[in-house]
C-alpha positions in Angstrom: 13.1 14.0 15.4 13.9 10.4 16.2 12.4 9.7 19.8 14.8 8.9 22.9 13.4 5.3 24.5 15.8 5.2 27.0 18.1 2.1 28.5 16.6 -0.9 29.6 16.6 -1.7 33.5 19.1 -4.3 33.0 21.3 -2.0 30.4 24.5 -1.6 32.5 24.5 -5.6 32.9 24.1 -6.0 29.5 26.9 -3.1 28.8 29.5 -5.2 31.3 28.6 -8.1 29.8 29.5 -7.1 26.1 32.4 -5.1 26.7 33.8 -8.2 28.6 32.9 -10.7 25.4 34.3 -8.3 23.3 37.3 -7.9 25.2 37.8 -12.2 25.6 37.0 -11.9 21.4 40.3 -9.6 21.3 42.7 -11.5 23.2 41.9 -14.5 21.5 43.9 -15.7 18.4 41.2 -17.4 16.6 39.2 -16.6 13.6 36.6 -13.6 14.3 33.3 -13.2 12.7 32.3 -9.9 11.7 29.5 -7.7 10.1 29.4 -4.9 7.6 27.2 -1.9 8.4 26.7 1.3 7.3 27.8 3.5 10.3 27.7 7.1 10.0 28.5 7.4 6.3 30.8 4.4 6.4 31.1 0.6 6.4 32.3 -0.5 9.6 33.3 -3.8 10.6 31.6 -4.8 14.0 32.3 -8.0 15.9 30.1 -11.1 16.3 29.5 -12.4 20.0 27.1 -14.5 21.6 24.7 -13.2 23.9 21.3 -15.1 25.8 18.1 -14.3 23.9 16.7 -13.8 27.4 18.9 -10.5 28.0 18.2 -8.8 24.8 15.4 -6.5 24.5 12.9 -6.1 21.4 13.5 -2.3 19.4 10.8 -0.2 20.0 11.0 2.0 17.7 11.9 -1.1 15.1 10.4 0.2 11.4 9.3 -3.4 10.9 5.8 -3.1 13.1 5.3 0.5 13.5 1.8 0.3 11.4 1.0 -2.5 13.6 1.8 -0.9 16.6 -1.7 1.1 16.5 -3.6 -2.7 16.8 -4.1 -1.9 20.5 -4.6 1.4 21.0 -4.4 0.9 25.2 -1.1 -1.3 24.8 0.2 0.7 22.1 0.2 3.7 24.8 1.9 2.0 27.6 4.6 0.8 25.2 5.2 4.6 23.8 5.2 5.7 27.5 7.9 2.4 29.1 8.8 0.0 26.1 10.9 -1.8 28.7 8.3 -3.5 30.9 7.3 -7.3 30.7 4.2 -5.8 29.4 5.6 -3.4 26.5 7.9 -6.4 25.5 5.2 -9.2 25.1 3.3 -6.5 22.8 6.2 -6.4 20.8 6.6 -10.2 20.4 3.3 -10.6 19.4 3.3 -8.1 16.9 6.4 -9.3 15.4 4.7 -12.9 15.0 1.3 -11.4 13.8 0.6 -10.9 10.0 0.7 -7.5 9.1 -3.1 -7.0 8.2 -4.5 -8.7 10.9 -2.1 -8.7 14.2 -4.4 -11.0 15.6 -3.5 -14.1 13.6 0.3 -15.7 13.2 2.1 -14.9 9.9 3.0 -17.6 7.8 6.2 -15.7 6.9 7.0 -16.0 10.5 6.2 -19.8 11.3 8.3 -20.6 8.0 11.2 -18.3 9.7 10.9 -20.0 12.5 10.9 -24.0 10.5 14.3 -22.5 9.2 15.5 -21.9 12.4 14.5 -25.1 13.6 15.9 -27.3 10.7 19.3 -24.7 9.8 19.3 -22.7 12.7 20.9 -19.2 12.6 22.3 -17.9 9.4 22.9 -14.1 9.5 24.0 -12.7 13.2 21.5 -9.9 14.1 22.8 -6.6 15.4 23.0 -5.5 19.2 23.8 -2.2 20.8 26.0 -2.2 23.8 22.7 -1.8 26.4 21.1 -5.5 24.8 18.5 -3.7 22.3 18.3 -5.3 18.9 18.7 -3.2 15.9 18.6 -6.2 13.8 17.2 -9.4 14.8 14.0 -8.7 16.3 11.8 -11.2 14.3 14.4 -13.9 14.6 14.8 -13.5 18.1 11.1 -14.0 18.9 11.7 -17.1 16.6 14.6 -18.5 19.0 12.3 -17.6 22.2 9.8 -19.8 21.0 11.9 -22.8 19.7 14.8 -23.2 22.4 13.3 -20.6 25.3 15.9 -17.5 27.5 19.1 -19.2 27.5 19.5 -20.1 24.1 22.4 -18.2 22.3 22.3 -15.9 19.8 25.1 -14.5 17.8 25.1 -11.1 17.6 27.3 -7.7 16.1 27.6 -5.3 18.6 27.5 -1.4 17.5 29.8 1.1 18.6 29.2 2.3 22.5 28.1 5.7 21.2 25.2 4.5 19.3 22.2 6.7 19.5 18.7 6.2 18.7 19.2 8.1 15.4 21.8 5.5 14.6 19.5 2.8 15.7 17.0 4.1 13.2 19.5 4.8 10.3 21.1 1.5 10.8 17.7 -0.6 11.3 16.0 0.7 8.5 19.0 0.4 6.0 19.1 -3.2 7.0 16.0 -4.4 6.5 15.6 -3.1 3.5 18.7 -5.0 1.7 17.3 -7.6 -0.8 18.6 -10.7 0.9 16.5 -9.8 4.0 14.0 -13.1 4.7 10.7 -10.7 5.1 10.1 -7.6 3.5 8.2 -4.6 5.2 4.4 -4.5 4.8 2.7 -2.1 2.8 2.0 0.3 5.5 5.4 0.5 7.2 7.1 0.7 3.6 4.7 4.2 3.3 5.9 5.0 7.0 10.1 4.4 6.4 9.6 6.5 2.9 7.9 9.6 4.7 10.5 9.2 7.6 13.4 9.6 4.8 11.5 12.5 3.2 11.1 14.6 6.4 14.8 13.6 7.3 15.9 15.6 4.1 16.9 12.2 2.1 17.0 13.3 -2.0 14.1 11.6 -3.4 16.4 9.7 -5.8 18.2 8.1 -2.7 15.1 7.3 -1.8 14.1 5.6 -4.3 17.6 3.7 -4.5 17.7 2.5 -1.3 13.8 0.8 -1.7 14.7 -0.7 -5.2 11.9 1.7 -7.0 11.4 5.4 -8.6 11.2 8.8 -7.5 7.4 8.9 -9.5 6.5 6.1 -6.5 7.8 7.2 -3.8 6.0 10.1 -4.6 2.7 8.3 -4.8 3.4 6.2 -1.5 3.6 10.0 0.0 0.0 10.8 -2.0 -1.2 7.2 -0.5 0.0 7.8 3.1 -1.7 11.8 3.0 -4.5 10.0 2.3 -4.6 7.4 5.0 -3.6 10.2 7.9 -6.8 11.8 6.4 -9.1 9.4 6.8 -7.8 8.3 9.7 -8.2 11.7 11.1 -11.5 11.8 10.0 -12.5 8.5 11.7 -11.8 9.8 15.3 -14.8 9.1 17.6 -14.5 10.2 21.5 -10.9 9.8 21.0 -10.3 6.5 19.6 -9.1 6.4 15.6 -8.8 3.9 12.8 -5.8 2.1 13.2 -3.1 2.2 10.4 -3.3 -1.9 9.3 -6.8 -1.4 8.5 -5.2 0.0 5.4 -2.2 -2.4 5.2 -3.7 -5.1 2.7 -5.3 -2.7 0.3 -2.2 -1.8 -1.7 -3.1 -2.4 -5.2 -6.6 -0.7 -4.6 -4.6 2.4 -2.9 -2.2 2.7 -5.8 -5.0 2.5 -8.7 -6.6 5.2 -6.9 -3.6 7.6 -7.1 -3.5 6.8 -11.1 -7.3 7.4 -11.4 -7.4 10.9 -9.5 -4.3 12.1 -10.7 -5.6 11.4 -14.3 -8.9 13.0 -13.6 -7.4 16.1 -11.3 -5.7 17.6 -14.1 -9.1 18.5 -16.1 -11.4 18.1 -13.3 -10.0 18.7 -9.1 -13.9 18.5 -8.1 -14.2 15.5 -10.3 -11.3 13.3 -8.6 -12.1 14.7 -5.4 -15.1 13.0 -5.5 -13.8 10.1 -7.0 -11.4 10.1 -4.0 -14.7 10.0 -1.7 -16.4 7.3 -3.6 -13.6 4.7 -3.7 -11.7 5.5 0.3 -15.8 4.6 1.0 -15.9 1.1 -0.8 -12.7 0.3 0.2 -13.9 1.1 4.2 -16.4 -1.1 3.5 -14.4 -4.3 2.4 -14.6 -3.9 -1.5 -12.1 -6.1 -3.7 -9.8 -4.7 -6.3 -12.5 -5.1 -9.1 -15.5 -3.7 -7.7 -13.6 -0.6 -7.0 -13.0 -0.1 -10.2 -16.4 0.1 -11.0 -16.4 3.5 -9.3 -15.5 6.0 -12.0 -16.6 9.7 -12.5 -20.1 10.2 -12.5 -20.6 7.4 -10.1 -22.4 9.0 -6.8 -25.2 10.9 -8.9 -25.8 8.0 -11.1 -25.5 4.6 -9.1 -25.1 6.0 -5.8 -27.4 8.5 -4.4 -30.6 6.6 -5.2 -29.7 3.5 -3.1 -28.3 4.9 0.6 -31.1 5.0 3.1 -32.8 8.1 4.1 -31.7 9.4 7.0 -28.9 6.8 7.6 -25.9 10.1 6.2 -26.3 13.4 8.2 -27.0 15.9 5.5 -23.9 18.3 4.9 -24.0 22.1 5.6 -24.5 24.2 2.7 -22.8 27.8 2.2 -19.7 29.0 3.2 -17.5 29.3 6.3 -17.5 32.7 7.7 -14.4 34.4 8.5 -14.3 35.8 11.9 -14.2 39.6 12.3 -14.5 39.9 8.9 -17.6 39.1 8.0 -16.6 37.5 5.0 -17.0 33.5 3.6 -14.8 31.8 2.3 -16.6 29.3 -0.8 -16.6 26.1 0.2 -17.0 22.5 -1.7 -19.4 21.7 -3.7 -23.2 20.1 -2.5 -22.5 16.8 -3.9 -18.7 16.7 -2.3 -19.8 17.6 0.9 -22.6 14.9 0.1 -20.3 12.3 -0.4 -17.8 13.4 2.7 -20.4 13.2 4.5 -20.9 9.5 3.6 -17.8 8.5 3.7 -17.7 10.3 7.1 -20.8 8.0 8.3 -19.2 4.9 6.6 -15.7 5.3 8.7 -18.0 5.5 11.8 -20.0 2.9 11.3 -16.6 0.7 10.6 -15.3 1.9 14.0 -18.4 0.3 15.7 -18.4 -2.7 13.4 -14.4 -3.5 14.2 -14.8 -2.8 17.8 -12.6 0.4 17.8 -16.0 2.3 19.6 -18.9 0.4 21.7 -21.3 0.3 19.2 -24.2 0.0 21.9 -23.3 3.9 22.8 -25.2 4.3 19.3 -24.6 7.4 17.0 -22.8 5.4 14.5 -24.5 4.2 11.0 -25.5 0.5 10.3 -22.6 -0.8 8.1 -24.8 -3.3 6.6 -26.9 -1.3 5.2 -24.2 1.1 4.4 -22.2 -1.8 2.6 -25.9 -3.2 1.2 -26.0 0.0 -0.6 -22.6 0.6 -1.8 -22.8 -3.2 -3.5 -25.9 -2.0 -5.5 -24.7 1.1 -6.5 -21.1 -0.6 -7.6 -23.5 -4.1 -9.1 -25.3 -1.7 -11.4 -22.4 0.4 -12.3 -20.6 -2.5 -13.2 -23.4 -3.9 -15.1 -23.5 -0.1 -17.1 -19.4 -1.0 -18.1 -20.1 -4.4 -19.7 -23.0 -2.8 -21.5 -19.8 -0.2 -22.8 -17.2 -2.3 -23.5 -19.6 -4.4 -25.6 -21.2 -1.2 -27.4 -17.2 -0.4 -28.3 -15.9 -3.8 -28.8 -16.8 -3.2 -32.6 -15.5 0.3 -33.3 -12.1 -0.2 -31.2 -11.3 -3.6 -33.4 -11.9 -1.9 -36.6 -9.8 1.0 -35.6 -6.8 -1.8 -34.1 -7.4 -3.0 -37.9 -6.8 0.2 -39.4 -3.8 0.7 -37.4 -2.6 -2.3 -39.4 -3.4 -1.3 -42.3 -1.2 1.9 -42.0 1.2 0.0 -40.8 1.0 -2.1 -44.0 1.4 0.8 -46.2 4.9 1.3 -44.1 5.8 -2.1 -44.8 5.2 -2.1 -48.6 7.3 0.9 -48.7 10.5 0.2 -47.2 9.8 -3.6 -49.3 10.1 -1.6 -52.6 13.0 -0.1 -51.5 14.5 -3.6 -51.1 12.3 -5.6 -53.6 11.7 -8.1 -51.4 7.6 -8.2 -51.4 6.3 -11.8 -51.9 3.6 -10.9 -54.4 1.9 -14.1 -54.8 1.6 -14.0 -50.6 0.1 -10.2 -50.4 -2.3 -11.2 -53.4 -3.8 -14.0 -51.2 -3.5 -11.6 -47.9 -5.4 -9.2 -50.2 -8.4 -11.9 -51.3 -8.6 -12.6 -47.6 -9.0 -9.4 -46.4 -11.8 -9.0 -49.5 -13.6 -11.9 -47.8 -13.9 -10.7 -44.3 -14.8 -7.1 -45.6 -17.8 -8.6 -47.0 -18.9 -10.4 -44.5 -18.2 -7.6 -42.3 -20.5 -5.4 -44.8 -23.4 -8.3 -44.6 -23.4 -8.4 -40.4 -23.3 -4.5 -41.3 -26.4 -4.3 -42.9 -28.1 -6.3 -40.8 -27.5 -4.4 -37.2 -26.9 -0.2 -38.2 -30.2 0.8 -38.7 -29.0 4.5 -39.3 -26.0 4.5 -41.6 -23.8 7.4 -41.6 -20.9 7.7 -44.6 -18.5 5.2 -43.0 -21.1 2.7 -42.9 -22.6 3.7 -46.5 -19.0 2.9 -48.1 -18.6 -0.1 -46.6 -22.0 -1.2 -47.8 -21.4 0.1 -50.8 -18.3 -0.9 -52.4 -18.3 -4.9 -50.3 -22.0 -5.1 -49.4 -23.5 -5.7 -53.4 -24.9 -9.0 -53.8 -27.0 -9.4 -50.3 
């Protein structure tokens, strides 16, 4: 259920003050600008007027920075409990300047809004409701603040006087999301607006639609998202949690997960559970793209478990959980995935400690140097272990990309004698080529299989004579 935020202090000034520009806007017999919305299952045409940046009020419940809102734990409440205040509102204008990963620098995305402001000035009206809160706009307005200061004007649509803040968040989030928008959502917030439609009973496909995409991703943004509330969950620590951008610029790393586990979960749940562990754990601990994918099945007994610290992870309980008054349990996971929860456990608190979320001198949480000194050998030496693959199969995958060619070639002699259009002289030459790198295929043969089987036996025997 969409949250009520209430009218600002100033609302019923702001209310005279619109209804009275909107009733000059009538009388007068010049042309009137207007914007297209979506209002309650129809386009209607609202009225563009002009209105002080210094009146209007920031949305806070705008789609746009909800991932960011969770930055500032301590600001964050006193916004969700008065997003009116002077206090609430600066918040809100910071975040709406700040790049989405890291609120606590400017986005470039914003000082290049703002340059176009400067040097075009405003385009696209933004989108008021009667009380001065901006549905659309938010960004820009910030923009205006900073350039010209309160009494700058702004042009604005106004939205019907019943507007409610389920039509805030209808309108708002169908807005930004149209393709001529200057800056799309982050990652996080994206994950955040899909869920929103899903719980609001939105069709899947509609979904999809409306964020220019497929149903088979907005079902893994829904996976992804699961899995951040998780592990977010799982990071608490005397109250305080991981905020949600700490996830926000680790999309493509998020999204190869999903294809990895749900590859591996159909043969093996246990085996992409742990998989799940192993990469959530690298990617807490700052790992790029590529060294992630290092982390394949197989990778905590092999490269992992040998390199963390003794005594740095809490050992996991073994057994199961007991079922009160029955006197029954319940199986639970596995040693070695309640092993590697358990790290992954110790890893989240020791990144709580190391990004300031809890006072690392209360102690308790893990060092998350040594924590990340360990994960980079493990993910070093499994990475060394895939080269040492992919070279061992370099051999056998080209001869069998060869073969594929040469079945195709039987295909395209086929349908040639159909036609009789085969250059003979040109497949006679193709043929005395292929003949020559045969052979020297055979030679290098010879020279490297120690053990030949009957593939390698042919090979030697009908190309390999002579050497």
């Amino acid at each position: 259920m969409t949250k009520d935020y209430g009218r600002p202090a100033n609302a019923d000034e702001n209310r005279a003050l619109v209804e009275s520009r909107l009733a000059e806007l009538a009388d007068s017999d010049g042309p009137r600008e207007t914007l297209t919305v979506e209002w309650r299952g129809s386009p209607r045409h609202l009225d563009v007027i002009q209105l002080r940046v210094g009146t209007l009020h920031y949305n806070p419940a705008t789609h746009r920075i909800r991932a960011q809102r969770s930055h500032d734990a301590h600001r964050d409440a006193l916004l969700e409990a008065d997003p009116w205040t002077s206090a609430s509102q600066a918040y809100l204008d910071s975040l709406l300047k700040a790049r989405p990963g890291d609120p606590s620098q400017v986005d470039p995305e914003f000082t290049d809004l703002a340059e176009s402001l400067r040097e075009y000035g405003q385009s696209e009206p933004g989108l008021v409701t009667h009380d001065g809160v901006l549905v659309n706009g938010n960004t820009r307005r910030a923009a205006l603040l900073d350039l010209h200061g309160p009494t700058h004007l702004m042009r604005v649509a106004v939205l019907p006087a019943s507007c409610s803040w389920e039509d805030i968040a209808a309108i708002e989030l169908s807005l930004q999301l149209r393709k001529e928008h200057r800056r799309d959502y982050s990652y996080i917030n994206r994950l955040l607006a899909v869920q929103e439609l899903v719980e609001a009973g939105t069709p899947l496909p509609t979904i999809a639609a409306t964020f220019r995409t497929t149903p088979a991703r907005c079902m893994q943004d829904q996976w992804v998202l699961s899995c951040i509330e998780a592990i977010i969950e799982r990071s608490e620590v005397n109250g305080a949690r991981l905020p949600l951008v700490s996830f926000e610029d680790h999309q493509e790393k998020l999204r190869e997960l999903h294809r990895a586990f749900e590859k591996i979960h159909a043969t093996n749940p246990e085996k992409a559970e742990l998989l799940l562990e192993s990469r959530m754990a690298a990617i807490m601990l700052g790992f790029s793209k590529t060294d992630v994918r290092h982390i394949e099945p197989g990778f905590e007994d092999k490269y992992l478990a040998g390199e963390v610290p003794g005594g740095i992870v809490p050992k996991a309980s073994s057994g199961g959980v007991t079922i009160p008054g029955l006197g029954r349990s319940v199986k639970q996971d596995s040693g070695a995935l309640r092993n590697a929860k358990a790290l992954t456990d110790a890893i989240l608190r020791a990144r709580m400690a190391t990004d300031g979320v809890v006072d690392s001198s209360l102690g308790g949480s893990p060092d998350f140097v040594e924590l990340k000194t360990a994960m980079d050998t493990a993910i070093d030496r499994a990475g060394r272990d895939g080269r040492v693959r992919k070279r061992k199969q370099a051999a056998p995958k080209r001869l069998l990309d060869a073969a594929a060619d040469v079945d195709q070639c039987v295909t395209d002699l086929a349908l040639s004698r159909a036609t009789q259009s085969l250059d003979e002289d040109a497949y006679d030459d193709a043929l005395v080529t292929l003949r020559k790198s045969l052979e020297k295929l055979a030679r290098e043969t010879r020279k490297t299989v120690k053990d030949p089987g009957d593939g390698v036996y042919w090979l030697l025997e009908e190309f390999g004579k002579g050497f």
